[in-house]
TORLUMRO-644459 format. One record per residue (C-alpha): residue number from 0; residue in three letters; x, z, y. Coordinates in steps of 0.2 Angstrom, whole numbers, plus 2048, in hexadecimal, padded with zeros to 3 digits. Layout:
residues N
REC seq type c1 c3 c2
REC NUM ALA X Z Y
...
This chain:
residues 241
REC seq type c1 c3 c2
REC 0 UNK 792 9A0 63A
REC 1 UNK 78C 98E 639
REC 2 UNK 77A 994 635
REC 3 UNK 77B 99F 643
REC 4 UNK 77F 994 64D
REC 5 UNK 771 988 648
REC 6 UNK 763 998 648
REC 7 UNK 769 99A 65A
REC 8 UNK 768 986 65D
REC 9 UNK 756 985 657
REC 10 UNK 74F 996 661
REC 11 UNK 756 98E 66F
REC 12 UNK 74B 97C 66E
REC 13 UNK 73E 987 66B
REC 14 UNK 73F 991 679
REC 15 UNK 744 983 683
REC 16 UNK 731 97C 680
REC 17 UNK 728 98B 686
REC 18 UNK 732 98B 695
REC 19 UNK 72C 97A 697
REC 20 UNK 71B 97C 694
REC 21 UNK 71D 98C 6A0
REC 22 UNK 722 982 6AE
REC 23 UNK 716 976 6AA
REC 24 UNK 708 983 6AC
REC 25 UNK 70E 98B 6BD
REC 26 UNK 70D 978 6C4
REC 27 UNK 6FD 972 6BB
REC 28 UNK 6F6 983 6C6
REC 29 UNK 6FD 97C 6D6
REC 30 UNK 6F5 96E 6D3
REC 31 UNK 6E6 972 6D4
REC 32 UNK 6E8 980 6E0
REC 33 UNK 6ED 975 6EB
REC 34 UNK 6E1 967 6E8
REC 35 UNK 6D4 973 6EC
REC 36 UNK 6DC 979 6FA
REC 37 UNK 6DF 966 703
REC 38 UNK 6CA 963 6FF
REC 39 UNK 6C6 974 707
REC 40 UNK 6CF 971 716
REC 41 UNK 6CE 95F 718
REC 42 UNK 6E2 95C 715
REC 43 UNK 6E7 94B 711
REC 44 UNK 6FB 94F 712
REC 45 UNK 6F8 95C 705
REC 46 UNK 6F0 951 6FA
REC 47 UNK 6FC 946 6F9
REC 48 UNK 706 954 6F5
REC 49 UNK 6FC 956 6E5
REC 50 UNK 6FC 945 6E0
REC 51 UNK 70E 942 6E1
REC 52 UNK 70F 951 6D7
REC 53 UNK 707 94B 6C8
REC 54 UNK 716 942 6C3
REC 55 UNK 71E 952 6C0
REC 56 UNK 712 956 6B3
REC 57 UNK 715 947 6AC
REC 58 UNK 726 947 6A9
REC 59 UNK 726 959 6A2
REC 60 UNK 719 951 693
REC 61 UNK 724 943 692
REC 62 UNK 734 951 68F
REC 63 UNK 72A 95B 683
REC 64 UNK 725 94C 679
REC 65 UNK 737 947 678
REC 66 UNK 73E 958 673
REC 67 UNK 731 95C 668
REC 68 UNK 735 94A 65E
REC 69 UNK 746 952 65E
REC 70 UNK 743 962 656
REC 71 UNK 738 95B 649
REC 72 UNK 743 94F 643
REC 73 UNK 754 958 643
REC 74 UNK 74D 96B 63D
REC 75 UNK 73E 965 634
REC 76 UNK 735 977 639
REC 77 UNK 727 97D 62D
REC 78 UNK 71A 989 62F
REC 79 UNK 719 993 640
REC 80 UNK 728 989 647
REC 81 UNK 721 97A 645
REC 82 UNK 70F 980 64E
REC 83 UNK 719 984 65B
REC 84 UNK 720 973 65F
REC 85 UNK 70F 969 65A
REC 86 UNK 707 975 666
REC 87 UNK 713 974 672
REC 88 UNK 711 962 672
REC 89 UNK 6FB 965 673
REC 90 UNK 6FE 971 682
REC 91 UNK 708 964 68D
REC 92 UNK 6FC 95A 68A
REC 93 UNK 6EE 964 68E
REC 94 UNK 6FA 969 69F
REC 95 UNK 6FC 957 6A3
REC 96 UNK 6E7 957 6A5
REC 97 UNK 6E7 962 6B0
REC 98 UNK 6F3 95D 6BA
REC 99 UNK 6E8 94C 6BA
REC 100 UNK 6DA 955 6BD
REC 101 UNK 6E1 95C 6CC
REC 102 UNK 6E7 94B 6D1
REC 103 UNK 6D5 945 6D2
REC 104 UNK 6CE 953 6DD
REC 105 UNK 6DC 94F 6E9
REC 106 UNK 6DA 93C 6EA
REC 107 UNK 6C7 941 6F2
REC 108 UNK 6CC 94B 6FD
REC 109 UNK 6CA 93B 70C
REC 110 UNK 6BA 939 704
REC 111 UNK 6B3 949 708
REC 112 UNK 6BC 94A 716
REC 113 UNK 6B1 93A 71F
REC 114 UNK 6A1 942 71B
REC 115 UNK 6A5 955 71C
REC 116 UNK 698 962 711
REC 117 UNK 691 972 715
REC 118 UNK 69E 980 712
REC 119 UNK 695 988 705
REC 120 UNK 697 97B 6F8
REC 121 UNK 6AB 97D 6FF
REC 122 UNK 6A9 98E 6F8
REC 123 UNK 6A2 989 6E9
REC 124 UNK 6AE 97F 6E5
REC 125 UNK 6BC 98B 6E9
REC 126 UNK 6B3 998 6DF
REC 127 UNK 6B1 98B 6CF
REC 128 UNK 6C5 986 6D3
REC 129 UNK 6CA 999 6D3
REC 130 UNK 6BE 99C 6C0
REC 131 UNK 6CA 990 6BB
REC 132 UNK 6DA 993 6C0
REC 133 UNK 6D7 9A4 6BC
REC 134 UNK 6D3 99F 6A8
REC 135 UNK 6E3 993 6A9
REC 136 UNK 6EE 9A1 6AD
REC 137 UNK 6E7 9AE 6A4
REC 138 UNK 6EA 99E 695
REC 139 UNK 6FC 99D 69A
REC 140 UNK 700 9B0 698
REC 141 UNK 6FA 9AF 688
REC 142 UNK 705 9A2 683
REC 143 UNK 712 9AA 689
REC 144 UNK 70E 9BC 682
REC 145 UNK 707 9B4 670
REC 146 UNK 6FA 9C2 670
REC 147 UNK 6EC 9BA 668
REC 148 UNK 6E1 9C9 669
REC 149 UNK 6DD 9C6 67D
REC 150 UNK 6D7 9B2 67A
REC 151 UNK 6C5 9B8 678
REC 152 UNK 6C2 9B9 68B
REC 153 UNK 6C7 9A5 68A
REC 154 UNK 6B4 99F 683
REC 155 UNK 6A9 9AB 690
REC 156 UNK 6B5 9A5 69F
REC 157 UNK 6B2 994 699
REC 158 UNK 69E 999 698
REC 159 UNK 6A0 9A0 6AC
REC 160 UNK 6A7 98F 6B2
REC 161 UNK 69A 983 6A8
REC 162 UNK 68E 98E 6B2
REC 163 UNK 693 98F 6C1
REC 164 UNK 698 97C 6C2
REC 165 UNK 682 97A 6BB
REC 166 UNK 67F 982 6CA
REC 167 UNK 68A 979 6D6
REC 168 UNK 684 969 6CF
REC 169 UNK 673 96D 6D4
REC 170 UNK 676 972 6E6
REC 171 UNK 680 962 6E7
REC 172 UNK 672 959 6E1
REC 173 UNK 666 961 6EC
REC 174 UNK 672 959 6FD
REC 175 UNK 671 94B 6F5
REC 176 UNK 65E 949 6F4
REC 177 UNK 65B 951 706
REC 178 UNK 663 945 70D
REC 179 UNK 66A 933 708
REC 180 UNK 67A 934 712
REC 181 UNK 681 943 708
REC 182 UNK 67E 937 6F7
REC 183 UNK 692 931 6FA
REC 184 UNK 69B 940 6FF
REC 185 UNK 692 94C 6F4
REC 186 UNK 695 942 6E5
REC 187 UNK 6A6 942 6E8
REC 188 UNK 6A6 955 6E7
REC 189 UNK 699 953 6D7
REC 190 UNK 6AC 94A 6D1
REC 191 UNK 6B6 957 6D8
REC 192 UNK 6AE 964 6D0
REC 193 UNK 6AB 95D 6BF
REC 194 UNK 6C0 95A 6BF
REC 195 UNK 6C2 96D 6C1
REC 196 UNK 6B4 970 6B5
REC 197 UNK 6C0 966 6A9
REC 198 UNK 6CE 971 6AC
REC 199 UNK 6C4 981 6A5
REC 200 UNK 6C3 976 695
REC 201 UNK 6D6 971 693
REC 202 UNK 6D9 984 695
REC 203 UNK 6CE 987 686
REC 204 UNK 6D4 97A 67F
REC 205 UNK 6E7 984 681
REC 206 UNK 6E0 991 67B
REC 207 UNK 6DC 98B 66D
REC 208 UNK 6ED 986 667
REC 209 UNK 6F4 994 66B
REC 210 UNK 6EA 99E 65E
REC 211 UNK 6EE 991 653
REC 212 UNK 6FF 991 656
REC 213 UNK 700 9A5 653
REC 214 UNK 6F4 9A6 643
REC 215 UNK 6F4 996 63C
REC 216 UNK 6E1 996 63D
REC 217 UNK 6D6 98D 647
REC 218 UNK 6CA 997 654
REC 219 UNK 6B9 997 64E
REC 220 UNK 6AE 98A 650
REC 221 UNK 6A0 994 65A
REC 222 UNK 6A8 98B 66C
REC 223 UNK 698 985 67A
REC 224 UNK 69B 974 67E
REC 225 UNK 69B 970 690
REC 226 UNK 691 972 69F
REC 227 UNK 67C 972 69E
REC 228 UNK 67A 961 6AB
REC 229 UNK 673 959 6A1
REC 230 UNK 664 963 6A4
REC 231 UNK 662 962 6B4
REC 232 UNK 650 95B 6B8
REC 233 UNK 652 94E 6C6
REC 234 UNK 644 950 6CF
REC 235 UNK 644 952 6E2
REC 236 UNK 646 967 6EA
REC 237 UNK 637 96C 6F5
REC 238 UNK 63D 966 704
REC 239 UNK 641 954 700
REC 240 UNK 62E 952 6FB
């Protein structure tokens, strides 16, 4: 009865950190969705919403930390148990980026707010925040399904948003070298956007603990580092000649 009783014990801290990184995940989203949302529409209050939120985030790393520690010392788990808690403990982490990351794009929101920018980098940036999200909660699901076998989408999702945040980044820079007075807000949205680039990565990133939690294995190596930027030629559009 005793080893029952302990079996029981054990499932339940085990469970008790996917919940946590569940919860983490739902409000790493809103986050962001939010963050996005106080840029778009040029809301302070909301963005102060979003950073006052971060602590939350925080403090769910800070409990997974402490319950893992736990675990590990008093059941000594091996083998898939103990993936489980080392990539519990990976995942808040990655989470707690996020919610960072979100953070960021909220505290510019003033910024762009001063020096407002044509709607259609707006949309671009909604369209770059919603390739994201989407890969994040496709990411979570996952996690909480443990089916391995739909992770491929992960690395051509992440492909979509380097792409679309290269071309972003050149209409940003085009503003900018039209006309000197979009150089401070536009790079604040050159920030923004790069921080929800980011968040595509820690999704990969996710991703790829959750295959190695499953399989033991790690993903294969074949992953395209980040965006193509750094080839952008800086030399002046048509109309700024």
């Amino acid at each position: 009865m005793q080893s029952v009783h302990i079996v029981s014990a054990y499932d339940e801290e085990l469970k008790y950190l996917s919940k946590r990184i569940a919860a983490m995940g739902g409000h790493a989203e809103r986050m962001v969705e939010q963050a996005v949302a106080a840029l778009v529409n040029a809301d302070p209050g909301l963005a102060q919403k979003v950073i006052r939120d971060d602590a939350v985030l925080d403090e769910g790393q800070r409990e997974i930390d402490d319950k893992a520690i736990i675990i590990i010392a008093r059941r000594q788990p091996m083998a898939t148990d103990l993936r489980e808690i080392v990539g519990a403990i990976r995942i808040s982490a990655d989470l707690e980026r996020v919610g960072d990351l979100g953070k960021n794009v909220a505290k510019r929101v003033v910024a762009v707010t001063d020096g407002r920018q044509p709607t259609s980098l707006f949309r671009g940036l909604e369209a770059l925040a919603n390739l994201a999200l989407t890969q994040l909660k496709e990411v979570l699901d996952v996690y909480a399904s443990r089916s391995v076998e739909k992770i491929g989408f992960v690395r051509d999702r992440d492909d979509q948003i380097d792409a679309m945040y290269t071309s972003l980044f050149r209409e940003l820079l085009t503003y900018m070298m039209e006309d000197p007075r979009n150089i401070t807000p536009c790079t604040h949205l050159l920030f923004c956007a790069k921080n929800i680039e980011r968040i595509g990565d820690h999704a990969t990133n996710i991703a790829e603990t959750i295959y190695y939690i499953v399989t033991g294995d790690q993903m294969p190596a074949d992953r395209p580092k980040g965006d193509k930027t750094d080839k952008i030629g800086l030399s002046p559009p048509p109309s700024a000649k």
